[in-house]
Structures are given as structure tokens and as C-alpha cells.
C-alpha positions, -999 to 999 in steps of 0.1 A, spaced: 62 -27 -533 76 -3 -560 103 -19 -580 104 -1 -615 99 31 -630 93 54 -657 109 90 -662 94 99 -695 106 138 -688 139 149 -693 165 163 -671 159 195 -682 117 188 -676 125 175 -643 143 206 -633 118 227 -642 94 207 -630 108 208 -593 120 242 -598 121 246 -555 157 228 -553 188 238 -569 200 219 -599 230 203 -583 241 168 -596 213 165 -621 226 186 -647 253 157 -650 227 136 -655 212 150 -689 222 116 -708 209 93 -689 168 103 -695 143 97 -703 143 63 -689 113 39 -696 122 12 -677 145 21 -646 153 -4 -620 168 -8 -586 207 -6 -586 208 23 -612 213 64 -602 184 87 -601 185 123 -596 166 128 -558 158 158 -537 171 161 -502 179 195 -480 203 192 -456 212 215 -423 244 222 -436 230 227 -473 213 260 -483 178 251 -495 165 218 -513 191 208 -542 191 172 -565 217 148 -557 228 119 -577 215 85 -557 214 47 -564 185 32 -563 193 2 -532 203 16 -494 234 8 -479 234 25 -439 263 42 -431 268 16 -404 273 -11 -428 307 -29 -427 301 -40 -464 278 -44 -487 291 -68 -510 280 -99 -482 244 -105 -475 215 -96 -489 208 -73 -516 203 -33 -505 169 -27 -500 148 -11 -524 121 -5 -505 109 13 -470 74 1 -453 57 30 -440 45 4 -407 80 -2 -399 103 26 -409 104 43 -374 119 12 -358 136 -9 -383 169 -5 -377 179 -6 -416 161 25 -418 152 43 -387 180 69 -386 177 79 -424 140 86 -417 146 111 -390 167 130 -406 174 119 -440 140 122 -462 143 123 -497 120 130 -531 120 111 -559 107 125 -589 91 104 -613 66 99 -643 52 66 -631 63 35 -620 54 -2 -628 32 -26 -609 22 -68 -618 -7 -82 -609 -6 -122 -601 -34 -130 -622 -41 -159 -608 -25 -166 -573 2 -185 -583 30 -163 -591 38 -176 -628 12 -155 -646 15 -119 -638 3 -87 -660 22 -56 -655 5 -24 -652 12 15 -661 6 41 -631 9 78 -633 -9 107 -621 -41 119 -645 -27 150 -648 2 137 -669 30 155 -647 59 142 -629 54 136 -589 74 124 -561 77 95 -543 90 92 -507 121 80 -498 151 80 -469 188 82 -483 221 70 -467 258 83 -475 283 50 -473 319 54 -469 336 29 -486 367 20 -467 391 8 -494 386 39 -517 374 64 -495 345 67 -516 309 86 -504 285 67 -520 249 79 -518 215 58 -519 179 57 -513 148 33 -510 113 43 -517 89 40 -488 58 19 -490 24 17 -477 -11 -2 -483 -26 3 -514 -56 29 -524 -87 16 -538 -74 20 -573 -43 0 -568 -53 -27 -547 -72 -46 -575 -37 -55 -587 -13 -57 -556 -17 -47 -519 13 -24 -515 20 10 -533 48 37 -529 40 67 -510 34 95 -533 39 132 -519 18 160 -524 36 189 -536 22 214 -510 39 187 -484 75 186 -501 92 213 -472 76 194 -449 88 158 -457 122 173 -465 125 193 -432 103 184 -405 124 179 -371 102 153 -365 93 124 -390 59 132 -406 47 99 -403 10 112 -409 22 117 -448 27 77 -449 -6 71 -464 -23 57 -500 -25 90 -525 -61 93 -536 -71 68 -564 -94 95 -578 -59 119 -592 -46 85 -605 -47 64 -636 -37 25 -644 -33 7 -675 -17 -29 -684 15 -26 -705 35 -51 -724 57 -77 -706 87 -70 -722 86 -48 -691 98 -71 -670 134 -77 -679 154 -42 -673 173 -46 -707 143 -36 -728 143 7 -724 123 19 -749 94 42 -753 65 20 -762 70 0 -727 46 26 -713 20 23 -740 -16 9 -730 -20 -23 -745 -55 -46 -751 -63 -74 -728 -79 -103 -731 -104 -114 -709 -94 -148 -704 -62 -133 -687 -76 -103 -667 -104 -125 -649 -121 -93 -633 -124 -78 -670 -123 -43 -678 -133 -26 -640 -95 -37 -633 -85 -3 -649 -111 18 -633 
């Protein structure tokens, strides 16, 4: 699964970064990064391209979907942060927004645990980024939800997920779908869902390291979050080839 985040770049980086779309909504965004610990539930800046939009531009999303079909909300489960690649053509949470609503989410690198021991009590989180140090995108579908009350568009997004690469899968089986820059039109404005871009991004243009666990809780946002940190071997029982 993909459940946090890191945006070490600022607005302004990410911009330039994805120079293709149009600034749009995340110029109004400049405060709110870096973030070094985003969660579901909060706005990112995503790329979509619409028919009726000229070119690819940034829009400000939340991080949870909500189809437009949904009645509301508030009752149920939580909004789903998360897409799997195996299932996102027929589930009917997410079917229509992959059709015809693909998104980008650019991103520094995201957060992953590892149960270290099977039991779900004693898990080590892990740094992943690209070795190239840049920002990339992550895959994801986005919905616009009217809210009845207040008339309100609201906009959000879940990341799609497939099976892990080689590199990830000695910590956890899933991982999101990362997208190749010369595939960004493609995702974005193929007619018909590109489903052969669902797939692991090589290990060998990625790198992995454990991080502290003040991770874990949302409120802690601060820069050393994404530092390496040592390991003993006592708590990473496959030792140091974890990281390779």
C-alpha cells in the first residue's frame, strides 16, 4: 500500500520540476511545503488534463476518494487512499475515474514499514525515493464530489497500487505505481486505460533506507524524519541486505 509521503521540494521546485502542466492551483499552495510527513486526508497539488482543459495543469486534491456517485461521505468507511492495479478496471469505487480521470502525483518519496517479525506490533519504517534524488510521480485516479448542502466541488484522489519490485518486497508486498516521465501524456490522455503502465518501477533506479519511528504519527513534520538512521541487528533479522 502507499500511505505516507515526503515532498522535500518546494512548490516552486515542483513546478519546475513538472514544468509540462500549467501552474494552476499550486501556486496557492506555496505554504504548505515542504512536507516531510504527509498523510491521507490532507491536499496535495496533482496533475490531471481534462477534454475541456487546455493542456496538463495542477489542481489542488485531498488525499482520500469520494466518487461523484456518493450520497455522503461522512457514513461508512473512510475514503480510500489507495487504488490496486488488479482491480481498478472493475471495482466499482474506482472504475470510472480510471477511464477517464488519471492523475500524477508528484512526490519526493513516500514511507513504507516493514513487520519485522509477522506479528504486526514491531514494524520499522523505511525511506523510498528515486537514486537520482528528483521528484517523480505516482499514479493515481481523481473524483470531483458535489456536496449537496453547500454546493461545494470537492476534489480527490487515491494512489494506485501494484506488487512490489525486488527491492521493495523485502519489506512489504505492495508498492505504489511509479510513472515514468516519458509515459506522463500517456497516463494522463490515453482514451483507453493504459493498464500495461500498472507495473513495479525497476528496483535498480531506486533506493531504501529505515528512518525513525517518530514517523509514524502524522503530527511529527520535520526534516530529519527522512534521515537514514542505524539499525540494529537484533531488529532487522535479515541484516544489512534489507537495504540493498
Amino acid at each position: 500500500m502507499c500511505g505516507r509521503v515526503f515532498v522535500r521540494t518546494s512548490i516552486e521546485g515542483i513546478i519546475q520540476a513538472f514544468s509540462f502542466a500549467r501552474k494552476g492551483e499550486a501556486e496557492q499552495m506555496g505554504n504548505e511545503f515542504p512536507r516531510w510527513n504527509g498523510a491521507p486526508r490532507q491536499d496535495y497539488p496533482i496533475i490531471i488534463w481534462e477534454p475541456d482543459v487546455e493542456g496538463p495543469v495542477f489542481m489542488r486534491a485531498t488525499w482520500g476518494l469520494i466518487p461523484r456517485w456518493m450520497k455522503d461521505p461522512r457514513k461508512g468507511a473512510p475514503p480510500p487512499i489507495n487504488a490496486r492495479a488488479e482491480t481498478i478496471a472493475t471495482n466499482g469505487m474506482f472504475k470510472h475515474a480510471y477511464q477517464s480521470r488519471r492523475a500524477l502525483m508528484p512526490i519526493d518519496g513516500y514511507f513504507e514499514w516493514q513487520d519485522i517479525f509477522g506479528t504486526g506490533k514491531n514494524k520499522q519504517p523505511y525511506g523510498i525515493a528515486m537514486k537520482s534524488g528528483k521528484p517523480f510521480a505516482l499514479a493515481a485516479i481523481w473524483e470531483e464530489w458535489r456536496n449537496p448542502e453547500t454546493g461545494e466541488n470537492i476534489r480527490t484522489f487515491a494512489v494506485v497500487t501494484c506488487e512490489a519490485n525486488e527491492m521493495m518486497s523485502k519489506i512489504h508486498d505492495r508498492m505504489p505505481v511509479i510513472i515514468d516521465e516519458k509515459d506522463y501524456r500517456e497516463w494522463l490522455l490515453s482514451e483507453e486505460p493504459p493498464s500495461h503502465l500498472l507495473k513495479p518501477y525497476p528496483s535498480d533506479l531506486m533506493e531504501m533506507w529505515p528512518v525513525s519511528r517518530d514517523v509514524g504519527s502524522p503530527r511529527n513534520d520535520r526534516p530529519d524524519l527522512v534521515d537514514p538512521i542505524e539499525l540494529e541487528k537484533s531488529t532487522d533479522p535479515a541484516g544489512p541486505e534489507r537495504l540493498l
